[in-house]
C-alpha positions in Angstrom: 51.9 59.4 -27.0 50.8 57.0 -30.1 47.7 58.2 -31.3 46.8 54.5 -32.8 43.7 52.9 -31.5 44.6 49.4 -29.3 44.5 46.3 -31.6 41.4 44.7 -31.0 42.3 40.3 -31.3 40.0 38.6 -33.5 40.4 35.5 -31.1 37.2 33.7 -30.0 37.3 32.9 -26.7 38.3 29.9 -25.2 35.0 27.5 -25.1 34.9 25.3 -21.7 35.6 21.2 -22.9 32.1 19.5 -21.6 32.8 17.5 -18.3 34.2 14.0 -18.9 31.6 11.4 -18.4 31.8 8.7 -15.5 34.9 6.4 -15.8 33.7 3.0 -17.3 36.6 1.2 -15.2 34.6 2.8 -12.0 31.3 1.7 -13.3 32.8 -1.8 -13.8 34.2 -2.4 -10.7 31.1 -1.5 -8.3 28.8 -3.4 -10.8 31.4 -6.4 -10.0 31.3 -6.4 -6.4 27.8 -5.7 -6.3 27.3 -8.5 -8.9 29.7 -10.4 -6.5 27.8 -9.7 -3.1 24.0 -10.3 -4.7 25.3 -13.6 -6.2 26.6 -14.9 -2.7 23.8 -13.4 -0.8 21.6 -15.4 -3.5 23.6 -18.7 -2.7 23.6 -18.3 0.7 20.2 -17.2 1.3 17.7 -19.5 3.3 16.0 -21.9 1.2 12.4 -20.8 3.3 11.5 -17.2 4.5 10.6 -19.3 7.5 14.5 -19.7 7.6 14.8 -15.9 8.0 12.9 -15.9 11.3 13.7 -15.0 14.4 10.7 -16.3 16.4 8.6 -18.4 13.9 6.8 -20.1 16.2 5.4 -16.8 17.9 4.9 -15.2 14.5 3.1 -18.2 13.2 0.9 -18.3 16.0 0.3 -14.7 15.6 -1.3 -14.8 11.9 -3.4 -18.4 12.5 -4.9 -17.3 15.6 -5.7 -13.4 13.8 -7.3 -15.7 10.5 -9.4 -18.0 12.9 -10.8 -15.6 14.8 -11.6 -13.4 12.0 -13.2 -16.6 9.9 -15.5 -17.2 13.0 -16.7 -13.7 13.0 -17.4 -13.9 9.3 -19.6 -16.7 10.3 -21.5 -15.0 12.4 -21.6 -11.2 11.0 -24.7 -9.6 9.2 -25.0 -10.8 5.3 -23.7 -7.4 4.2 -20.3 -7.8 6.1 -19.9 -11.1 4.7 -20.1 -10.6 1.7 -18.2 -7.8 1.5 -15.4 -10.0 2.8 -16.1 -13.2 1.0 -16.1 -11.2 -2.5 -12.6 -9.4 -1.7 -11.0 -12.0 -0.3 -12.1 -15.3 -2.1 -14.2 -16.7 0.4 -13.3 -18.7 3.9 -10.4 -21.5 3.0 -10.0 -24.9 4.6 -7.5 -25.2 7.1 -5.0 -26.5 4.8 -2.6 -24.3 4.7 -2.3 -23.3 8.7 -1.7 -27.5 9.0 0.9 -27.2 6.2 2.3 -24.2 7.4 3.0 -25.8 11.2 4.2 -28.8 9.0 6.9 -27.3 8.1 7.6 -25.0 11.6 7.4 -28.9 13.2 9.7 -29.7 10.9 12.4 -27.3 11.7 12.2 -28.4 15.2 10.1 -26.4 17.5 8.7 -26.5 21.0 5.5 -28.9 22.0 3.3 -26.0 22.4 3.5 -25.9 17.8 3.0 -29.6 17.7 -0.6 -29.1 19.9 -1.6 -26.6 17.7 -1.2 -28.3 14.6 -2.9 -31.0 16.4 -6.0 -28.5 17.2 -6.1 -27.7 13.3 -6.3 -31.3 12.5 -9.2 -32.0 14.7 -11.2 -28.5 13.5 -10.2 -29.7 10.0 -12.3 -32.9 10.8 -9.4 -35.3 10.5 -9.9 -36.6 14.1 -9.0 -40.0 12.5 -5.6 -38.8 12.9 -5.5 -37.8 16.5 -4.9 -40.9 18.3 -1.8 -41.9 16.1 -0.3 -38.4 16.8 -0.8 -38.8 20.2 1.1 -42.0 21.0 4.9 -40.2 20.8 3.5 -37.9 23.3 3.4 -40.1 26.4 6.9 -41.1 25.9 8.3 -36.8 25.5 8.1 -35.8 28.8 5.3 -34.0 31.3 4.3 -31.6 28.7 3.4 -33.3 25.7 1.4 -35.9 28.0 -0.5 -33.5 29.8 -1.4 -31.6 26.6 -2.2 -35.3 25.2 -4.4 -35.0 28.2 -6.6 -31.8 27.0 -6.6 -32.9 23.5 -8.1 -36.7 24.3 -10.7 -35.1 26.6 -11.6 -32.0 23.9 -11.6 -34.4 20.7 -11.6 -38.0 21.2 -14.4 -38.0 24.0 -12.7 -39.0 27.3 -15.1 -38.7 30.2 -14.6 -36.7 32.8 -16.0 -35.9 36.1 -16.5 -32.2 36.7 -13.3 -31.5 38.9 -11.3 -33.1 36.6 -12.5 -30.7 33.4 -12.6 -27.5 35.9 -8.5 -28.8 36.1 -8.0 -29.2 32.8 -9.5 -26.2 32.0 -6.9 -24.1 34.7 -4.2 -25.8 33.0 -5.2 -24.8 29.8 -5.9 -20.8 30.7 -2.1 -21.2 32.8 0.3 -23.3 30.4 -1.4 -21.1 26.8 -1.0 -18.0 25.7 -4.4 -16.3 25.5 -5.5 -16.5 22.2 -7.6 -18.6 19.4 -6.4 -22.0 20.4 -6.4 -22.0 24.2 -10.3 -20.7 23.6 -10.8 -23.3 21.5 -9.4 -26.7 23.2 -11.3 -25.2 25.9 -14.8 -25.0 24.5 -14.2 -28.6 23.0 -13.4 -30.1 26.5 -16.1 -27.7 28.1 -18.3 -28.6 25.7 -17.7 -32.5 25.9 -18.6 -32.7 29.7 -21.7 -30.5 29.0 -19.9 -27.3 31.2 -22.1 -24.8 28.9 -21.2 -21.7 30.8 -17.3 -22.7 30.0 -18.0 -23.5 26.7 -20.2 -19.9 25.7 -17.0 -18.3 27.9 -14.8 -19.5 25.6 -16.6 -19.1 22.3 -17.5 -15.5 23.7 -13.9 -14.4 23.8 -13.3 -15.4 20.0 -16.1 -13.8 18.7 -14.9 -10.5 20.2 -11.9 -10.3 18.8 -13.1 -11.3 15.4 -15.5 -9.0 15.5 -12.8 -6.0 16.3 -10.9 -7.9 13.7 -13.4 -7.7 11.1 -14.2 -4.0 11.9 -10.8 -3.0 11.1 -10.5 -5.2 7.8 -13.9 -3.2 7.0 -12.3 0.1 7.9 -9.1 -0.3 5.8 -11.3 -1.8 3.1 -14.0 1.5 3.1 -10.8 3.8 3.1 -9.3 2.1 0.1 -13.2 2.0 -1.3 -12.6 6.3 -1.2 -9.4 6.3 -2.2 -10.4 4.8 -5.4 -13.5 6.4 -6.1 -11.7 9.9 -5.3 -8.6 8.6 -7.9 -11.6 8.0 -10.3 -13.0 11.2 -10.0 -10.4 12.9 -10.9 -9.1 11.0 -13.4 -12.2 11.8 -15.2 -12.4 15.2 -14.9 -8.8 15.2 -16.4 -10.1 13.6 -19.5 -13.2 15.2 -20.4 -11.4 18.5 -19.4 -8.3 17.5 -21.4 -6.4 18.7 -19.0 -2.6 18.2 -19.0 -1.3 16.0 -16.2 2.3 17.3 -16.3 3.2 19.0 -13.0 7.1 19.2 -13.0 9.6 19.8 -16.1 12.0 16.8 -15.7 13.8 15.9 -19.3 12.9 13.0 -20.6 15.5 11.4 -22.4 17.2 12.3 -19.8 20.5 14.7 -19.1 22.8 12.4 -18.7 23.8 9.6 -21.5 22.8 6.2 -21.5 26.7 5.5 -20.1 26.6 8.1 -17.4 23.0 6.6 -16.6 23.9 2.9 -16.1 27.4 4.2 -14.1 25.2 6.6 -11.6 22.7 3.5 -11.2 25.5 0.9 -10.5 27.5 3.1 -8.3 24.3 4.1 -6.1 23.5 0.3 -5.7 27.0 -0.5 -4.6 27.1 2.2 -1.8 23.8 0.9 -0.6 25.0 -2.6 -0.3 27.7 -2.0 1.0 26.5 0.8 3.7 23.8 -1.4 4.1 26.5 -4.5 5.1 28.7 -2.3 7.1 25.6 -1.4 9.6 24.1 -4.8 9.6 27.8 -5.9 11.3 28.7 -3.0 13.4 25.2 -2.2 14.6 22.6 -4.3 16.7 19.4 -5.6 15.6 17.2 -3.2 17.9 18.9 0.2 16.9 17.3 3.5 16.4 19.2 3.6 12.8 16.6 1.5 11.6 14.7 4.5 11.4 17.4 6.3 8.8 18.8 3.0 7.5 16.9 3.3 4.3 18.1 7.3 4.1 21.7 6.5 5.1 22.3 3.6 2.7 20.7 5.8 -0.5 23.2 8.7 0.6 26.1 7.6 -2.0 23.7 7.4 -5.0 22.2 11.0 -3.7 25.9 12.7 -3.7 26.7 11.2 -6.9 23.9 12.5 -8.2 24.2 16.1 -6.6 27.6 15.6 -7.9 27.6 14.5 -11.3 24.6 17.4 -12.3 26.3 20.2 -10.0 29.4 19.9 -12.4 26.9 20.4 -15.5 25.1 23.2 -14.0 22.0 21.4 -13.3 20.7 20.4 -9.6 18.7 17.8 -8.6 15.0 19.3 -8.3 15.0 20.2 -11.6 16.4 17.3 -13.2 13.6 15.3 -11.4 10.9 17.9 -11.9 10.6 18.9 -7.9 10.5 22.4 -8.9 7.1 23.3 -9.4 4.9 26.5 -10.7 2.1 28.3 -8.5 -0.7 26.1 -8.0 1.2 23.2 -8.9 0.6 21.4 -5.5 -2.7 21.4 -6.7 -1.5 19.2 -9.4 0.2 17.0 -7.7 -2.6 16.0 -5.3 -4.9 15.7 -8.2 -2.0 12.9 -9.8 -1.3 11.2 -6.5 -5.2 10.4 -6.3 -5.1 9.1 -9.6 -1.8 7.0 -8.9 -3.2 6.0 -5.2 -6.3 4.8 -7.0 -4.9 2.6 -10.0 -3.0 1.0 -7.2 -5.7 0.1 -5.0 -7.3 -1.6 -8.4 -4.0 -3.4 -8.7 -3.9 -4.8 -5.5 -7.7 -5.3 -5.1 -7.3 -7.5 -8.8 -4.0 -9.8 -7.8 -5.8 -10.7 -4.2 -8.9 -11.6 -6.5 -6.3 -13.2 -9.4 -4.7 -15.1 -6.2 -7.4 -16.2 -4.3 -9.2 -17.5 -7.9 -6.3 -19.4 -8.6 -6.3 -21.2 -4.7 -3.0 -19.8 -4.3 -1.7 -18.0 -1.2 1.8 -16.6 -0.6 3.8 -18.1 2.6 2.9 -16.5 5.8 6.4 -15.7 6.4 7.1 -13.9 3.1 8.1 -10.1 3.7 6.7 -10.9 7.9 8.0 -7.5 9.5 9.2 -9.1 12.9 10.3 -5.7 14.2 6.9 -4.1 13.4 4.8 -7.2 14.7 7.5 -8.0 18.2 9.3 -4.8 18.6 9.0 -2.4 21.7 7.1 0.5 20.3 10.0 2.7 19.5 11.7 0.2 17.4 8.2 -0.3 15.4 7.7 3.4 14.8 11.0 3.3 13.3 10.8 0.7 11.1 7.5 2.4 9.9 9.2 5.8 9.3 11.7 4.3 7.2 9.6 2.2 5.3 6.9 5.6 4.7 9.7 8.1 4.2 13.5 6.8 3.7 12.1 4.4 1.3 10.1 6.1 -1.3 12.4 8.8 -1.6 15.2 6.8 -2.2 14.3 3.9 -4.1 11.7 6.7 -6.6 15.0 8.7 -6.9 16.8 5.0 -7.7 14.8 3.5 -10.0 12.1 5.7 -11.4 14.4 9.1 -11.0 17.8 7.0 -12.7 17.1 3.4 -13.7 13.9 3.8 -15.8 14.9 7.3 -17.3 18.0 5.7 -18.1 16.4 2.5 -20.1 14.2 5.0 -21.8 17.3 6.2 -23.7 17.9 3.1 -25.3 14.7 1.1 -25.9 11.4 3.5 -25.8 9.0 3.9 -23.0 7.1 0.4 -22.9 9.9 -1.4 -22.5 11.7 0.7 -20.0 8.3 0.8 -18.0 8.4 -3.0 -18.0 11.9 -3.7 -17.4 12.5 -1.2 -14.6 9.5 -2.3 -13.2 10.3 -6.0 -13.1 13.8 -5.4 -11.6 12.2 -3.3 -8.9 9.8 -6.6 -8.2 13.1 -8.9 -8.0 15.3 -6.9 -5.9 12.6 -7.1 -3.1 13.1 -10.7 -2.7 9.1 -11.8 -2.4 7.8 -15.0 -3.9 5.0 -14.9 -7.0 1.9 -13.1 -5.3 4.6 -10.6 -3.9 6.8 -10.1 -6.8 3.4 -9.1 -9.2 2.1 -6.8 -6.4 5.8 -4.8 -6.3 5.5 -4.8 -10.3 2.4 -3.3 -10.6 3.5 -0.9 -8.1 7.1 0.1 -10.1 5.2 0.0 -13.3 2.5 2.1 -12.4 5.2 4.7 -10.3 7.5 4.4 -13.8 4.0 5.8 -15.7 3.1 8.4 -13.3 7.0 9.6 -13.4 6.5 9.5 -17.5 3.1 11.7 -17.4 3.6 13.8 -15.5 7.3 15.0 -15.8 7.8 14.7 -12.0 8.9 12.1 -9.2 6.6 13.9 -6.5 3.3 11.7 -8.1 5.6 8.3 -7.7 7.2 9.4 -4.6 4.0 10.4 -2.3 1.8 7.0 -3.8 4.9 4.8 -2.9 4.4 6.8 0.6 0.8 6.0 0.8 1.0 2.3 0.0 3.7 1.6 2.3 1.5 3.7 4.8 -1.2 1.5 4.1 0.9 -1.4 4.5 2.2 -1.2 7.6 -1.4 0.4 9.5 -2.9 -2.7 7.7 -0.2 -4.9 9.6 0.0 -3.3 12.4 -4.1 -2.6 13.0 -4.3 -6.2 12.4 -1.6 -8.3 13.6 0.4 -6.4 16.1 -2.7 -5.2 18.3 
């Protein structure tokens, strides 16, 4: 047996190569058929969200009659309530807008029942001048225009009547509309017009009790947002006069990943969700219980992309994104979430104020959630679930979690606050007083993601406003 000691090799060894990053040549061809499908969706789109309808006339008739009957309770509330509502929301408009809005439903082609309406809004807008030339093309379109020619002559243009004939007028009315602001209204004209005072205070009873409810809820939603704010500005102070660090998570920023890998992980997630999101909208019917996961199942490529791209560089995704927090740090995170929820109460309260300042209102159909306002309940809770949940998660993970981190690489925070949050803004599709309110929103989301080294700020104030959102359409417009 040798009594040598074994040769020891001098050999370092062998160092793992560092995972190749995402193939440009993939990158490039989901950005082009994303690129592709956004372009033609752009050139094919309707021209008006009123296009994009599926019962315009009902939805339309929805948000006048809501307006009117809440203006005529602001008429008649205590000063306090009024001006409380005047401040916040610019005051009571003419009816200009409702007439142009039902211009353009007319226009499209409706049913007679939109063409009395408008005419209603004329005559309330005191251009009864207009009436009787509207009125001609009636008698010649069949039994329903003329008999609703019929109610409006006797409400507006002073036709006398005995009192049989308004007590008929008045059945036909209550059988032929839809309960509501403007069957309560041609009804205290014509009641009022053959002196039928107990008809007339019937009538003008029922609007005022539902503006009343009306206004009570717009004062509820108001007082809660009121807290909100003040509770966000609490605690923002104490932050600064305690100099207290608002960082609750430890997410790199630069990011992990370079500005390549970045753009590639970005583009391929948008890509899955179109077309996941295509694939459904095809195979699946309108009223599905997906909606409730559509949101969820259309973010799942960018989520395993994710999972995989960072599991392959021993990371994972809560600590990439600063999920992963210390003890106490839920604490934290409320305290940043208040400060979030309240900055964007103070955005939204200033562009209604900028808006309304400036005389301009956005169209009543823009971002209208027909399944929330017409759906059977079901259908409603799911489209609220998946705009409270699905969506924050996803699109915070999308573009706060990749997109924004990913521009901060390359140009500095300002910039990547501004640009992230203006392609947020445009992907949603809303016109001018939309588009700024989903800015504000993805800029402030982009800041809170910045500050505080974690998504779960961003992700739970995106929660809350959509929350808001939909109890503020559904408490208002659907009830």
């Amino acid at each position: 047996m040798s009594d040598q000691p074994p040769e020891v090799s001098l050999e370092s060894p062998p160092v793992p190569s560092p995972p190749a990053p995402l193939s440009p040549w993939v990158t490039a061809v989901c950005g082009a058929f994303a690129a592709a499908y956004l372009g033609f969706a752009t050139l094919t789109a309707a021209p008006s969200p009123l296009d994009r309808l599926e019962q315009p006339e009902e939805s339309l008739e929805r948000m006048v009659t809501r307006e009117m009957d809440l203006r005529a309770a602001v008429r008649q509330a205590p000063e306090w309530k009024r001006a409380i509502y005047t401040t916040l929301s610019g005051g009571e408009d003419t009816l200009a807008d409702p007439i142009a809005w039902y211009d353009e439903l007319i226009g499209a082609g409706v049913s007679p029942v939109a063409q009395l309406y408008r005419v209603v809004l004329l005559a309330e807008d005191g251009q009864g001048g207009r009436l009787s030339v509207t009125l001609v093309p009636w008698e010649f379109q069949g039994e329903s225009a003329f008999q609703m020619a019929k109610w409006v002559r006797a409400g507006y243009l002073g036709v006398e009547l005995d009192r049989e004939g308004v007590q008929s007028l008045l059945l036909e009315i209550r059988s032929e509309l839809p309960p509501g602001w403007f069957a309560d209204t041609l009804a205290a004209r014509v009641a009022a017009k053959s002196g039928d005072r107990a008809a007339q205070q019937e009538a003008e009873a029922a609007i005022s009790a539902r503006g009343t409810a009306l206004l009570d809820r717009w004062l509820g939603l108001t007082f809660l947002q009121g807290v909100l704010l003040a509770i966000g500005a609490v605690v923002l102070v104490s932050i600064l006069l305690r100099r207290m660090s608002v960082a609750v998570g430890e997410a790199p920023l630069p990011p992990v990943w370079t500005a390549q890998d970045g753009y590639g992980l970005f583009i391929r997630g948008v890509f899955g969700f179109l077309l996941i999101g295509f694939a459904t909208t095809l195979l699946l019917p309108n009223e599905s219980p997906y909606s409730g996961i559509a949101t969820l199942a259309a973010g799942t490529p960018l989520v395993w992309w994710l999972y995989r791209y960072l599991s392959v560089r021993g990371l994972s995704v809560p600590a990439t994104f600063g999920l992963k927090l210390s003890a106490g740090g839920w604490w934290r995170v409320a305290g940043a979430t208040f400060v979030v929820i309240g900055f964007s109460v103070l955005g939204e309260a200033a562009i209604a104020l900028g808006s309304g300042a400036l005389h301009y209102k956005p169209h009543w159909a823009d971002g209208l959630l027909e399944n929330v306002l017409w759906g059977p309940p079901w259908l409603a809770a799911c489209e609220v679930f998946d705009s409270v949940v699905w969506a924050p998660l996803i699109e915070e993970l999308a573009f706060r979690g990749v997109l924004y981190a990913t521009l901060r690489i390359t140009m500095g925070v300002w910039p990547a606050v501004g640009l992230s949050g203006a392609f947020f803004a445009l992907v949603h599709g809303y016109g001018a007083v939309g588009f700024a309110s989903v800015l504000w929103s993805g800029t402030l989301w982009a800041l809170a993601y910045e500050r505080t080294r974690s998504l779960l700020p961003a992700i739970f104030g995106h929660m809350f406003n959509n929350l808001l959102v939909s109890t503020e359409f559904i408490w208002l417009l659907r009830i």
